[in-house]
N, CA, C and O atoms as a Maestro MAE file, in Angstrom:
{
 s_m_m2io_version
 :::
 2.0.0
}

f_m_ct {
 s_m_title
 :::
 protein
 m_atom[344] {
  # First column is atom index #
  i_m_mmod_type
  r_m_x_coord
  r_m_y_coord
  r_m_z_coord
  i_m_residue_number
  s_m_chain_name
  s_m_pdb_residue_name
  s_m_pdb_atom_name
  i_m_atomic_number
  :::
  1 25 0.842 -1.181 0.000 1 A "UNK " " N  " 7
  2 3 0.000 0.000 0.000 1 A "UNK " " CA " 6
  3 2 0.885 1.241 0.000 1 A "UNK " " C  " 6
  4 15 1.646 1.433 0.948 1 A "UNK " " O  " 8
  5 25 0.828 1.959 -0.865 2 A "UNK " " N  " 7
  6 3 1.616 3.327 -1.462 2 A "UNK " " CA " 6
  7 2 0.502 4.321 -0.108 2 A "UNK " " C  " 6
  8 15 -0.587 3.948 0.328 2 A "UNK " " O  " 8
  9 25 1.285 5.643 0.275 3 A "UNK " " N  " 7
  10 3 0.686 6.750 0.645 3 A "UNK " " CA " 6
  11 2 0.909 7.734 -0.166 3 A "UNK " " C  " 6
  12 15 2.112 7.908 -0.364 3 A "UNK " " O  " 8
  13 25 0.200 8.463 -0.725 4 A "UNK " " N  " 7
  14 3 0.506 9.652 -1.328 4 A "UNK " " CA " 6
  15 2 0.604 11.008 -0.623 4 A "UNK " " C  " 6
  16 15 -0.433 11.661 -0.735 4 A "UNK " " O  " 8
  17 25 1.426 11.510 -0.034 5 A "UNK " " N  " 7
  18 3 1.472 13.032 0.421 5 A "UNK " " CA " 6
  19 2 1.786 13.596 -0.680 5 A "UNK " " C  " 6
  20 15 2.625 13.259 -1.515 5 A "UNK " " O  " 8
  21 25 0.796 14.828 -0.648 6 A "UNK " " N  " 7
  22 3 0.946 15.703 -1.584 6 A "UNK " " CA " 6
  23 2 2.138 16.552 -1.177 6 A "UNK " " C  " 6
  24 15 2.145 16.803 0.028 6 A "UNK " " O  " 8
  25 25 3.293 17.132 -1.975 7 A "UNK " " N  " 7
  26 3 3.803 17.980 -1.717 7 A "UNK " " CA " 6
  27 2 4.065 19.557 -2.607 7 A "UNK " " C  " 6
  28 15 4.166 19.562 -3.834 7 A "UNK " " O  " 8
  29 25 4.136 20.594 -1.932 8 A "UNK " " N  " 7
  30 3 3.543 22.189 -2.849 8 A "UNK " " CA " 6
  31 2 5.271 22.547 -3.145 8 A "UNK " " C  " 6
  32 15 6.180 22.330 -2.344 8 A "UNK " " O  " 8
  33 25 5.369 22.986 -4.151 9 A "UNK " " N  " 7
  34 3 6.511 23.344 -4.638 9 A "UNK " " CA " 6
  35 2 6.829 25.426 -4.136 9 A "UNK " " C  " 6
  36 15 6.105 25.924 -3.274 9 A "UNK " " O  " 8
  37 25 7.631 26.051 -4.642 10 A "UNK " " N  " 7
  38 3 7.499 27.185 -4.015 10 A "UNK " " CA " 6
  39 2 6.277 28.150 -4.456 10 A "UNK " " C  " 6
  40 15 5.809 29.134 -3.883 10 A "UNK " " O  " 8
  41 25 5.969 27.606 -5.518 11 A "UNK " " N  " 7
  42 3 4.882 28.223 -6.374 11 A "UNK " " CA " 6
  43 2 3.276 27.886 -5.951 11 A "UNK " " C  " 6
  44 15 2.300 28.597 -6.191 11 A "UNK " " O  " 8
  45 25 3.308 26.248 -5.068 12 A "UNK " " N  " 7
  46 3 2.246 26.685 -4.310 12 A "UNK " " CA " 6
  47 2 1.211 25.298 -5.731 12 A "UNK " " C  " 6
  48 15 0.001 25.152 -5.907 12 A "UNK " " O  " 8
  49 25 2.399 24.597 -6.408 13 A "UNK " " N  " 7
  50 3 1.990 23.613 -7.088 13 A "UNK " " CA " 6
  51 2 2.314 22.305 -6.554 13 A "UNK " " C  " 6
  52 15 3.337 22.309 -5.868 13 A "UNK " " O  " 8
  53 25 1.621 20.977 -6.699 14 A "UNK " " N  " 7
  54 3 1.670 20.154 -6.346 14 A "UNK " " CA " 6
  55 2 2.713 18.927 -7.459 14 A "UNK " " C  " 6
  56 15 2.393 18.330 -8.487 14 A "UNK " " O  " 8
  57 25 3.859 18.943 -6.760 15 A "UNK " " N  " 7
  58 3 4.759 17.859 -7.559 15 A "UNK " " CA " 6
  59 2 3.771 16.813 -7.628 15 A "UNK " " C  " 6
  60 15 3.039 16.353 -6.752 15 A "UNK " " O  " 8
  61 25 3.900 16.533 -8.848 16 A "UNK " " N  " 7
  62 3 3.352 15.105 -9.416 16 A "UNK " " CA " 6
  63 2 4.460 13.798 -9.755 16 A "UNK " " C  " 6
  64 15 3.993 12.788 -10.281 16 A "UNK " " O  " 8
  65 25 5.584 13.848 -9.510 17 A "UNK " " N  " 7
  66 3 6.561 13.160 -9.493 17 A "UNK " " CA " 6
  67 2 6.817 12.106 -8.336 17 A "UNK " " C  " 6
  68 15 7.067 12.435 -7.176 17 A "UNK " " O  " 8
  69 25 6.715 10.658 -8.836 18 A "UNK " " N  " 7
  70 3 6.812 9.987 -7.353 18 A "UNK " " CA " 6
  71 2 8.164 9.489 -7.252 18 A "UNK " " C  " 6
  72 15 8.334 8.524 -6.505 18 A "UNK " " O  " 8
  73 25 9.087 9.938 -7.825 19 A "UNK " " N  " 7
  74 3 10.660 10.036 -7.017 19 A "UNK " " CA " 6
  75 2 10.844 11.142 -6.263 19 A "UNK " " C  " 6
  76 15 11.677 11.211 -5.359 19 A "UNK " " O  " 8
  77 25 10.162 11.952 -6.562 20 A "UNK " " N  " 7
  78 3 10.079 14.042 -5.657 20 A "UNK " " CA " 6
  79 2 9.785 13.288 -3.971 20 A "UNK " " C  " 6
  80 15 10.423 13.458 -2.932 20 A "UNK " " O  " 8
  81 25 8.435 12.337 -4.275 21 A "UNK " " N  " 7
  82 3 8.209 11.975 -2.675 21 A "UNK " " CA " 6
  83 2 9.192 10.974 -1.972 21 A "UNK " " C  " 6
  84 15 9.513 11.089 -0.789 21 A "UNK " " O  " 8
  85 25 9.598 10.075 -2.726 22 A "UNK " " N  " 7
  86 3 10.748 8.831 -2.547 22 A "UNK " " CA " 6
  87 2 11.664 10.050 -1.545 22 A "UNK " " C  " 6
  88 15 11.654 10.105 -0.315 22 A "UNK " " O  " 8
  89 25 12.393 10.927 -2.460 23 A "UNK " " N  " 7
  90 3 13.864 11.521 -2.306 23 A "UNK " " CA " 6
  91 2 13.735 12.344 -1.191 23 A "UNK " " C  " 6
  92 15 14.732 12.478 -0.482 23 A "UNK " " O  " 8
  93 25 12.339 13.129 -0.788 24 A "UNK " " N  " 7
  94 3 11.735 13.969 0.178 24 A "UNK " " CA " 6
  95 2 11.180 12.788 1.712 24 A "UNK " " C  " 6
  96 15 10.562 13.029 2.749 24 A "UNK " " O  " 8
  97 25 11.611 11.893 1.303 25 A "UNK " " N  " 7
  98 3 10.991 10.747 2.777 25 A "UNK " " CA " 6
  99 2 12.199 10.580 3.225 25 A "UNK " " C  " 6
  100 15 12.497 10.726 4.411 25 A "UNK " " O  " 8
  101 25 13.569 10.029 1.671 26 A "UNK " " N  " 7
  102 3 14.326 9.475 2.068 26 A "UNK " " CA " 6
  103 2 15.234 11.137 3.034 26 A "UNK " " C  " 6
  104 15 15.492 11.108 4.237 26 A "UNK " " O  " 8
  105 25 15.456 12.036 2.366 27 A "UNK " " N  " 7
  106 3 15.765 13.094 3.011 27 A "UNK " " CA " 6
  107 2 15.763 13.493 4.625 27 A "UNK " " C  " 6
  108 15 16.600 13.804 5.473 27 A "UNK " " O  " 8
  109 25 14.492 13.322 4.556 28 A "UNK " " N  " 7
  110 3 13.776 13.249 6.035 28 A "UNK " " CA " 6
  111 2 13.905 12.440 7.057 28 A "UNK " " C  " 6
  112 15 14.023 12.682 8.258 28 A "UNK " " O  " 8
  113 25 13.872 11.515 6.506 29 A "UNK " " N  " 7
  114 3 14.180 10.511 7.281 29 A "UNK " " CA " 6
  115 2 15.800 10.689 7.691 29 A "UNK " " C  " 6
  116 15 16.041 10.515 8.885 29 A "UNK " " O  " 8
  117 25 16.714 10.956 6.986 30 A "UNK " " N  " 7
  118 3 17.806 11.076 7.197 30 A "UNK " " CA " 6
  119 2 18.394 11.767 7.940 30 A "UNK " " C  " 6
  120 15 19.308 11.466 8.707 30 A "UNK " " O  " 8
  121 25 17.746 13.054 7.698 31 A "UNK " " N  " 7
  122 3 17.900 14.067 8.593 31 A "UNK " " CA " 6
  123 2 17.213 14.122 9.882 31 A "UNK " " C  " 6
  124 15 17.418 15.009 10.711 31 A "UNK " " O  " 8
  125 25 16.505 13.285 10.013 32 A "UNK " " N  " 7
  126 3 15.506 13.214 11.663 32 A "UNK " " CA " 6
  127 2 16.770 12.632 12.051 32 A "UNK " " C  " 6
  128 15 17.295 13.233 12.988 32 A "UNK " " O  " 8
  129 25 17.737 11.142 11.385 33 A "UNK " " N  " 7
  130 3 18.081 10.357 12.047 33 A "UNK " " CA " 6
  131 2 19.392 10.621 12.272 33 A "UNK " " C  " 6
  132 15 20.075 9.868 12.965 33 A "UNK " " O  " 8
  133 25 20.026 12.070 11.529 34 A "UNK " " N  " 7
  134 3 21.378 12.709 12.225 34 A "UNK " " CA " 6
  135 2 20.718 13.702 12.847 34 A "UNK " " C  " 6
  136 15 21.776 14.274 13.113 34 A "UNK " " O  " 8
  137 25 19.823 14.493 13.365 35 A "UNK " " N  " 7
  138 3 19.974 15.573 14.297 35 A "UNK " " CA " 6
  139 2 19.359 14.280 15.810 35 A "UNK " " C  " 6
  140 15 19.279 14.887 16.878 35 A "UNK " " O  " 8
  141 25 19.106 13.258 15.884 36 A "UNK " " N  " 7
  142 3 18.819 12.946 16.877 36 A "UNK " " CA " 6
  143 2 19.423 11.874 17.399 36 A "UNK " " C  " 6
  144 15 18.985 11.375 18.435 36 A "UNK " " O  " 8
  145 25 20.780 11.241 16.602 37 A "UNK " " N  " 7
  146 3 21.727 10.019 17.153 37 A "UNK " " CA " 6
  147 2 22.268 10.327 18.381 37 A "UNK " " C  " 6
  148 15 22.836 9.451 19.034 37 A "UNK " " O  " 8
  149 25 22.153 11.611 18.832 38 A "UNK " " N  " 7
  150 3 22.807 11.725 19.805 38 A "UNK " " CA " 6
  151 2 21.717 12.698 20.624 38 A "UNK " " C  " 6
  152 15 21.831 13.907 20.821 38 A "UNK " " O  " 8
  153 25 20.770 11.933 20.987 39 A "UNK " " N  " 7
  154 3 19.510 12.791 21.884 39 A "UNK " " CA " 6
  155 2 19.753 12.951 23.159 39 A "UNK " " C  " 6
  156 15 19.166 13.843 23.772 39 A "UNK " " O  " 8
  157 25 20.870 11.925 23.931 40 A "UNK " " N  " 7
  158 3 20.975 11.900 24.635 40 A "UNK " " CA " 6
  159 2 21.868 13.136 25.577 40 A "UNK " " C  " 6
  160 15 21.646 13.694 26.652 40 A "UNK " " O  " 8
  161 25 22.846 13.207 24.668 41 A "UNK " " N  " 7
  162 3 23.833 14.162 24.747 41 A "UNK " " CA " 6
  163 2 23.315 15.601 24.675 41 A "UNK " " C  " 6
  164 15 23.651 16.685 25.152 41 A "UNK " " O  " 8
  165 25 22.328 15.131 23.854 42 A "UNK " " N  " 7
  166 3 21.792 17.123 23.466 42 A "UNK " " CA " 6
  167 2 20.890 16.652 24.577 42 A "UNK " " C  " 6
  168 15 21.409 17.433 25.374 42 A "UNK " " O  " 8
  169 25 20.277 16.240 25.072 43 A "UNK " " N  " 7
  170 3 19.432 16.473 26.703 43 A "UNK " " CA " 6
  171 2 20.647 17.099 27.802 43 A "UNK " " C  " 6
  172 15 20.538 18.074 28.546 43 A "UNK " " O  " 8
  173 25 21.572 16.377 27.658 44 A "UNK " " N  " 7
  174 3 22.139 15.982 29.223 44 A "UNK " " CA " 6
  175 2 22.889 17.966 28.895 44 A "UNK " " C  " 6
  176 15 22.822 18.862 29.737 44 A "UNK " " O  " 8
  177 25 23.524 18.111 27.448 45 A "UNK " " N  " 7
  178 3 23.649 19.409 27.809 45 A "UNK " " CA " 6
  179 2 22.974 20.526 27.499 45 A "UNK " " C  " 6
  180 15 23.609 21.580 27.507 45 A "UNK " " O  " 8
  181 25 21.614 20.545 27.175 46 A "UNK " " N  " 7
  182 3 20.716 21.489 27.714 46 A "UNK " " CA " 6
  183 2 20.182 21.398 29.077 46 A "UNK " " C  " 6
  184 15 19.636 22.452 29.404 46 A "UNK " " O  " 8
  185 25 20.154 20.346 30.123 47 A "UNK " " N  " 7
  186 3 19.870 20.439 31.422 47 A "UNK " " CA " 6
  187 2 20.954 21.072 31.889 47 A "UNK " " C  " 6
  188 15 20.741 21.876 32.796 47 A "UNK " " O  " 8
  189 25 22.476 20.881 31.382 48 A "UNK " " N  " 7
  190 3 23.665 21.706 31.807 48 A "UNK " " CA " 6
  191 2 23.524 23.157 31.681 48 A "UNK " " C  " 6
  192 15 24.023 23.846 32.571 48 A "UNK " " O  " 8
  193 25 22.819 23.816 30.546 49 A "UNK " " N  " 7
  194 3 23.192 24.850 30.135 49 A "UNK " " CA " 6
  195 2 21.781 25.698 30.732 49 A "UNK " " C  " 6
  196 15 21.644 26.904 30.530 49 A "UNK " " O  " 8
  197 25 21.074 25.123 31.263 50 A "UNK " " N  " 7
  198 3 19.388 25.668 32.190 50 A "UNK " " CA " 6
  199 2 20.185 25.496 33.760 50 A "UNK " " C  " 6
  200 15 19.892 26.224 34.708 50 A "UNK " " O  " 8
  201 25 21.045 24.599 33.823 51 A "UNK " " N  " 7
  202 3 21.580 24.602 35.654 51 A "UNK " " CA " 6
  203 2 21.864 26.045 35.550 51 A "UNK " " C  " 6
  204 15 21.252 27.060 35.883 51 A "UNK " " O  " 8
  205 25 23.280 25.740 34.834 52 A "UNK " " N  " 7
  206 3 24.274 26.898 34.805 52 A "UNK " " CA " 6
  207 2 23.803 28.196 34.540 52 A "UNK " " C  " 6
  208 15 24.534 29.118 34.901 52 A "UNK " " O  " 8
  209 25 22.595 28.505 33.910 53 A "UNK " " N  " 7
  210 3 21.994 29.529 34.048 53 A "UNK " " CA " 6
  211 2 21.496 30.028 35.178 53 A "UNK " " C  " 6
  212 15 21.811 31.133 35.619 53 A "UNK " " O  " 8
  213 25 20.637 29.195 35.747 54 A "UNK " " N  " 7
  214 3 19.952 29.319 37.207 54 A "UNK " " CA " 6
  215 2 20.695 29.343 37.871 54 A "UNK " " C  " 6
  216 15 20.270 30.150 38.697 54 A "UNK " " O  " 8
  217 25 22.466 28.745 38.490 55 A "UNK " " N  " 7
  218 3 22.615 29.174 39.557 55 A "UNK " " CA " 6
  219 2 24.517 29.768 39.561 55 A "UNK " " C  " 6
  220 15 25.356 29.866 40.457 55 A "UNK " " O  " 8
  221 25 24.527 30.000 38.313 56 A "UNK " " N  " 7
  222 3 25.757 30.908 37.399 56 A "UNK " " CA " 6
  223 2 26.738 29.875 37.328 56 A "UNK " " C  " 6
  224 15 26.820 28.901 38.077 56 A "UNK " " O  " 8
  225 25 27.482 30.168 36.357 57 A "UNK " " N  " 7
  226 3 28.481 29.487 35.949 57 A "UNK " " CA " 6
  227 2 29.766 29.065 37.088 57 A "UNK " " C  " 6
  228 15 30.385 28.001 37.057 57 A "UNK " " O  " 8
  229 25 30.003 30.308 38.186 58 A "UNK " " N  " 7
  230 3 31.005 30.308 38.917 58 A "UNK " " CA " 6
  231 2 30.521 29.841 40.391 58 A "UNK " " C  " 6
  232 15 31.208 30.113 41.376 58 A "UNK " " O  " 8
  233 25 28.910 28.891 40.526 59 A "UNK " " N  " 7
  234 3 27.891 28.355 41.800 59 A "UNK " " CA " 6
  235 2 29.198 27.218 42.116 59 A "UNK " " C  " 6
  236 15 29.753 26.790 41.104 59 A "UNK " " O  " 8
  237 25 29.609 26.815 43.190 60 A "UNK " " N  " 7
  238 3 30.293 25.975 43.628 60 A "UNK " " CA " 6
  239 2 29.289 24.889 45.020 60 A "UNK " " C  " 6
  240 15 29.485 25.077 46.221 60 A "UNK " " O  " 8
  241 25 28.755 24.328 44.735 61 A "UNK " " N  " 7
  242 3 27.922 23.931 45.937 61 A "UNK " " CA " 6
  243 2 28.707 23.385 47.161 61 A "UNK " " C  " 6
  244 15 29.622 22.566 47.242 61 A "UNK " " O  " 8
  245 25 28.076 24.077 48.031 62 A "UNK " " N  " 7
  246 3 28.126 23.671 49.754 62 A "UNK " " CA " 6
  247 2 28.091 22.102 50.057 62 A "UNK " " C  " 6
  248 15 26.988 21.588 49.873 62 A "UNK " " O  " 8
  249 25 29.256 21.139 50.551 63 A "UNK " " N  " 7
  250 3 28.998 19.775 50.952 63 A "UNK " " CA " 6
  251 2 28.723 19.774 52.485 63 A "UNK " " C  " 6
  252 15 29.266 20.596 53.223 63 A "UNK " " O  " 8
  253 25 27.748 18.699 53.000 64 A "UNK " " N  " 7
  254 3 27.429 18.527 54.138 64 A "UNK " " CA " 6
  255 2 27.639 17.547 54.953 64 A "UNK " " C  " 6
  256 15 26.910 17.124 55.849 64 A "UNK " " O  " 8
  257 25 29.213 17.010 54.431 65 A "UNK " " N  " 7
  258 3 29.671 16.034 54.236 65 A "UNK " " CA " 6
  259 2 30.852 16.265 55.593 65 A "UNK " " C  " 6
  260 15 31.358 17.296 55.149 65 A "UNK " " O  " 8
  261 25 31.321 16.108 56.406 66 A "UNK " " N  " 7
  262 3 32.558 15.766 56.688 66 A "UNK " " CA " 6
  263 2 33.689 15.457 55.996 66 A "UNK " " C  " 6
  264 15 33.839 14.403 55.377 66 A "UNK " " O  " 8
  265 25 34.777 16.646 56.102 67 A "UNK " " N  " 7
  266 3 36.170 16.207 55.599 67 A "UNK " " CA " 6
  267 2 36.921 14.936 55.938 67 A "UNK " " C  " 6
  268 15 37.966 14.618 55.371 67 A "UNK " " O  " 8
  269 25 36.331 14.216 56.901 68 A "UNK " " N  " 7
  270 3 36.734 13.411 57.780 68 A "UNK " " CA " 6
  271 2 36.514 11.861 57.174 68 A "UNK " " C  " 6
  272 15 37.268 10.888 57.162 68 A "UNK " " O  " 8
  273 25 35.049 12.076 56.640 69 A "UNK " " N  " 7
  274 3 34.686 10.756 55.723 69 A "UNK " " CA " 6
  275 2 34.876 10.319 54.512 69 A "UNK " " C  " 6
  276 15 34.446 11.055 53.623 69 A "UNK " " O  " 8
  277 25 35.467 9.196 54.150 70 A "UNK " " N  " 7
  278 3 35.739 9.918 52.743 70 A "UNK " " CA " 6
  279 2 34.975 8.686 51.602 70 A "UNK " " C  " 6
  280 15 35.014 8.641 50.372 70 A "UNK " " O  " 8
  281 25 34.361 7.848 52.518 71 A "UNK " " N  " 7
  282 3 33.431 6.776 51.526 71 A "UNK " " CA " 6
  283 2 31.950 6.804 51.973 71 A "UNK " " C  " 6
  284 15 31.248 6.142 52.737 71 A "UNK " " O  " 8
  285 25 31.735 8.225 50.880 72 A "UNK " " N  " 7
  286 3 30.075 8.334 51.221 72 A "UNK " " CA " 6
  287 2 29.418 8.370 50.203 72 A "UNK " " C  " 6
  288 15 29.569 8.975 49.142 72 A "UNK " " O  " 8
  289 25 28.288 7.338 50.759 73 A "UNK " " N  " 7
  290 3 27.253 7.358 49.127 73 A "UNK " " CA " 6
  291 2 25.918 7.872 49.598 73 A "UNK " " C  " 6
  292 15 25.081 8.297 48.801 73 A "UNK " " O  " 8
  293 25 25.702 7.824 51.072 74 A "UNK " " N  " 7
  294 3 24.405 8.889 51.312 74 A "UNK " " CA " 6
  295 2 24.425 9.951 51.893 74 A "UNK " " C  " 6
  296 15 25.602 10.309 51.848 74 A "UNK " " O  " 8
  297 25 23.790 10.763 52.471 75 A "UNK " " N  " 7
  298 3 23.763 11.360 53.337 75 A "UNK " " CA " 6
  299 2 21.787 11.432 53.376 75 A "UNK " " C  " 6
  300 15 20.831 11.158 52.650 75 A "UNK " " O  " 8
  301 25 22.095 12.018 54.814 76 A "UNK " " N  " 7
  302 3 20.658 11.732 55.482 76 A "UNK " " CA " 6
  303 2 20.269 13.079 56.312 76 A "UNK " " C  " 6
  304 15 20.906 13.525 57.266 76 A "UNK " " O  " 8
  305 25 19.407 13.479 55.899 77 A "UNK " " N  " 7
  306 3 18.521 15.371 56.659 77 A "UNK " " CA " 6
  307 2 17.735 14.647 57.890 77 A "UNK " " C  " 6
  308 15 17.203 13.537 57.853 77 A "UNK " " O  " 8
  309 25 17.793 15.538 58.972 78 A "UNK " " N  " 7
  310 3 16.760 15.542 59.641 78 A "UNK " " CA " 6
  311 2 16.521 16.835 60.262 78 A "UNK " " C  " 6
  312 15 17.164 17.454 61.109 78 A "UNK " " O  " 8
  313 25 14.966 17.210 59.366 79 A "UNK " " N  " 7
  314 3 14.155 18.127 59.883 79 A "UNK " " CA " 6
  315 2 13.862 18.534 60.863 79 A "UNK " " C  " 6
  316 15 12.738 18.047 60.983 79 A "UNK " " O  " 8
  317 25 14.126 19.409 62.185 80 A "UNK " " N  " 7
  318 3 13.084 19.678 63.047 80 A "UNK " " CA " 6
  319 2 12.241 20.966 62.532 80 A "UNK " " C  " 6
  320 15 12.541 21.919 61.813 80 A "UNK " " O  " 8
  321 25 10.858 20.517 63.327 81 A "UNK " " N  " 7
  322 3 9.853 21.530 62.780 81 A "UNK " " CA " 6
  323 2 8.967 21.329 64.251 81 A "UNK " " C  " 6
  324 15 8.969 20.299 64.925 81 A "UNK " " O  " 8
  325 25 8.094 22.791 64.610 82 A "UNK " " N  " 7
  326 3 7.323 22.593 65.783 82 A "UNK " " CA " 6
  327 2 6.489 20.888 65.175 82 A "UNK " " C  " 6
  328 15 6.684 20.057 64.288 82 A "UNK " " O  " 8
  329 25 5.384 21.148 66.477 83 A "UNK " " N  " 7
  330 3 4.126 20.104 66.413 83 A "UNK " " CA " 6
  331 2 3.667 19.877 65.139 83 A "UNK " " C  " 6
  332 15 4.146 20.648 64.307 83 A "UNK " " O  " 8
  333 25 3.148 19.333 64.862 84 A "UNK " " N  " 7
  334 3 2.053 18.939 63.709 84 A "UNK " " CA " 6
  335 2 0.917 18.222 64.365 84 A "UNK " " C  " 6
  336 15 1.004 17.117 64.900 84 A "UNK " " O  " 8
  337 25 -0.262 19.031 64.262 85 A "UNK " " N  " 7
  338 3 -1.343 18.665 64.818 85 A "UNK " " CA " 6
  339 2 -2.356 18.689 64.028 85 A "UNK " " C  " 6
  340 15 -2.356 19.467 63.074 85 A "UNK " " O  " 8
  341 25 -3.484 17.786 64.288 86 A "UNK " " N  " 7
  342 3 -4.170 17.079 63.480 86 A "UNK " " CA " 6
  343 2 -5.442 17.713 63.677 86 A "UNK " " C  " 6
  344 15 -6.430 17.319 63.058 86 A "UNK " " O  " 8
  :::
 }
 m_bond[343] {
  # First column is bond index #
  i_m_from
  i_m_to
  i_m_order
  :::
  1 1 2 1
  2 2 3 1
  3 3 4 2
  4 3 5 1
  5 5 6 1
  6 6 7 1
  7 7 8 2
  8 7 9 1
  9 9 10 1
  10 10 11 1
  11 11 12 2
  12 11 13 1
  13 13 14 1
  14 14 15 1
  15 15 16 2
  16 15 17 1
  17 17 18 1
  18 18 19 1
  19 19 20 2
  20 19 21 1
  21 21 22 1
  22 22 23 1
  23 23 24 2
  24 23 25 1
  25 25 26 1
  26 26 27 1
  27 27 28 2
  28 27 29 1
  29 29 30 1
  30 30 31 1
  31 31 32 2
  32 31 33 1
  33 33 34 1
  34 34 35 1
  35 35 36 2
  36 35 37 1
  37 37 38 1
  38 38 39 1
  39 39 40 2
  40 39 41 1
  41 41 42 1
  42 42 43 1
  43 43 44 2
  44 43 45 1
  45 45 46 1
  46 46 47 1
  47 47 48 2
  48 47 49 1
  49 49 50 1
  50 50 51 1
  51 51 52 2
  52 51 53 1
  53 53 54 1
  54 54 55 1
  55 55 56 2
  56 55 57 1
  57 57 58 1
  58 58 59 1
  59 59 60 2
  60 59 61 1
  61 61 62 1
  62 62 63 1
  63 63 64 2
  64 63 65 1
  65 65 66 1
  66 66 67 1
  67 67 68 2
  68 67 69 1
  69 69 70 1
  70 70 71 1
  71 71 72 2
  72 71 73 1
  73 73 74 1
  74 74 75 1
  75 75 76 2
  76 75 77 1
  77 77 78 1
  78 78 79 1
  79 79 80 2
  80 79 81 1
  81 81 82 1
  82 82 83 1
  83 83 84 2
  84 83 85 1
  85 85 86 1
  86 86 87 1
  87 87 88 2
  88 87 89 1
  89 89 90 1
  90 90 91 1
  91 91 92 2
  92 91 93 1
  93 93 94 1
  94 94 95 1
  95 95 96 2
  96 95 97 1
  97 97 98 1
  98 98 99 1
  99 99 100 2
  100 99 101 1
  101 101 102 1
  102 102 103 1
  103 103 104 2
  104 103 105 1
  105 105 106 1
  106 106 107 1
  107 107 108 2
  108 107 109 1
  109 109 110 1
  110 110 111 1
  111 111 112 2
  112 111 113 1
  113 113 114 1
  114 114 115 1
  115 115 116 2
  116 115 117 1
  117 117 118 1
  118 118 119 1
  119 119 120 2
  120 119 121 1
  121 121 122 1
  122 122 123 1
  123 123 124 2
  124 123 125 1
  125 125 126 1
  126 126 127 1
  127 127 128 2
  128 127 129 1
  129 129 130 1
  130 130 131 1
  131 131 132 2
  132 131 133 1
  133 133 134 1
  134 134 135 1
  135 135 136 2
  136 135 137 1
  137 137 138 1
  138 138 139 1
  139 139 140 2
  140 139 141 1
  141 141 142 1
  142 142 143 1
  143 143 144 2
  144 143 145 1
  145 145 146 1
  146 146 147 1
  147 147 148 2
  148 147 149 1
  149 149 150 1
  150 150 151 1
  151 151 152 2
  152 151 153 1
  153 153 154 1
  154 154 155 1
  155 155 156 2
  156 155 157 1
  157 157 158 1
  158 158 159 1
  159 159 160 2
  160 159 161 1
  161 161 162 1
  162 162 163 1
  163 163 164 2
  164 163 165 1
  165 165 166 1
  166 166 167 1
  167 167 168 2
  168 167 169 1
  169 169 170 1
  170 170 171 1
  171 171 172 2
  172 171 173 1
  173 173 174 1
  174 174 175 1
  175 175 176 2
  176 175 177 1
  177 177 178 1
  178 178 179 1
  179 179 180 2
  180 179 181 1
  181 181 182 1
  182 182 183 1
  183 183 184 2
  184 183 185 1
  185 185 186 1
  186 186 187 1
  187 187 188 2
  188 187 189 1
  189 189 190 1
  190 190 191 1
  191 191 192 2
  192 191 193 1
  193 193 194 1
  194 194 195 1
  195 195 196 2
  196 195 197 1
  197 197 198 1
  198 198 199 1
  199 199 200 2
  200 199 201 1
  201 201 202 1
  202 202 203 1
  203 203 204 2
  204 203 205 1
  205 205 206 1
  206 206 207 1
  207 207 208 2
  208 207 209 1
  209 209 210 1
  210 210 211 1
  211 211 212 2
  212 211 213 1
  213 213 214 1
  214 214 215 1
  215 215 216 2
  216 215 217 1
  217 217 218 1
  218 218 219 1
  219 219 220 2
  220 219 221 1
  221 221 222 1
  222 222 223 1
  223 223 224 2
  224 223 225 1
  225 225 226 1
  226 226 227 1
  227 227 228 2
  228 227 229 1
  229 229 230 1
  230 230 231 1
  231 231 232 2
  232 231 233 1
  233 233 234 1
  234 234 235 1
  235 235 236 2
  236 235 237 1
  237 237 238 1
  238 238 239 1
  239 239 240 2
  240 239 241 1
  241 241 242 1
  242 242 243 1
  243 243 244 2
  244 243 245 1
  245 245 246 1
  246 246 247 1
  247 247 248 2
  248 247 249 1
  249 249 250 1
  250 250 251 1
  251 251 252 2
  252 251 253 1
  253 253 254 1
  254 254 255 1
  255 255 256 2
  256 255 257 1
  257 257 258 1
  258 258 259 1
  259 259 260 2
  260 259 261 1
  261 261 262 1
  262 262 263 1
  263 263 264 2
  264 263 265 1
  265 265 266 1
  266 266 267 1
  267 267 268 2
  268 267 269 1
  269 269 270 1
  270 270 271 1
  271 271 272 2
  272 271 273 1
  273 273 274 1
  274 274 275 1
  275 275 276 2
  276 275 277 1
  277 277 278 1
  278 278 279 1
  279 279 280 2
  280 279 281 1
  281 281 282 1
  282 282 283 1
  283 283 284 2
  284 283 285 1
  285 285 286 1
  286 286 287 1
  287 287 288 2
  288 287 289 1
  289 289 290 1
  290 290 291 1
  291 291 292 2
  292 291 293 1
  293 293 294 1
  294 294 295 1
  295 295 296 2
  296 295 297 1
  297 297 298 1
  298 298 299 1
  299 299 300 2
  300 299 301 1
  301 301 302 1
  302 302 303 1
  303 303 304 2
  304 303 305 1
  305 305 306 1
  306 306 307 1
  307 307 308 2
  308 307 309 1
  309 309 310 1
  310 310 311 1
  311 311 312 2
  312 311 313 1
  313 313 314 1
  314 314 315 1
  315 315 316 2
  316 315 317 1
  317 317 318 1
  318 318 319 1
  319 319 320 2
  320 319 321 1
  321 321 322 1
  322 322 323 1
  323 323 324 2
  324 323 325 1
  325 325 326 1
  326 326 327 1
  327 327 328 2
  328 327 329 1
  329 329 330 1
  330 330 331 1
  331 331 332 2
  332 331 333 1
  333 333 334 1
  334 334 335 1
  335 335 336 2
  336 335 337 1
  337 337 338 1
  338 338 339 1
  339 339 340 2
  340 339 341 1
  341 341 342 1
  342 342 343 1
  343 343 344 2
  :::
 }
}
């Protein structure tokens, strides 16, 4: 089963050529499949480049860590807050 998409030329005419649609899929397709081989990478550095905005390039974060410890894979908060009443 063939699909036909019509496609408008600059003039606003409809190619009637079915290698025009072949060469315009294969195109496309090609080009979806180099701007996105590497989606991953273009995520990880636009979340870089939205940090670094929000908290500047030269933000060094605060550890709450002890200099003392030096094999840590958690760390653990504890909140105090008044009552909580029901």
């Amino acid at each position: 089963m063939k699909i036909r998409i019509p496609v408008l030329t600059a003039d606003n005419e409809i190619l009637k050529d079915e290698n025009v649609y072949v060469t315009l899929m294969e195109d496309g397709t090609a080009e979806f499949k180099d701007k996105t081989s590497d989606i991953d990478q273009q995520i990880e550095d636009e979340i870089d480049d939205m940090l670094d905005e929000i908290s500047g390039n030269d933000y060094t974060p605060v550890s709450f860590v002890s200099a003392d410890n030096k094999d840590i894979g958690l760390v653990q908060f504890a909140i105090r807050t008044d009552d909580i009443k029901k």
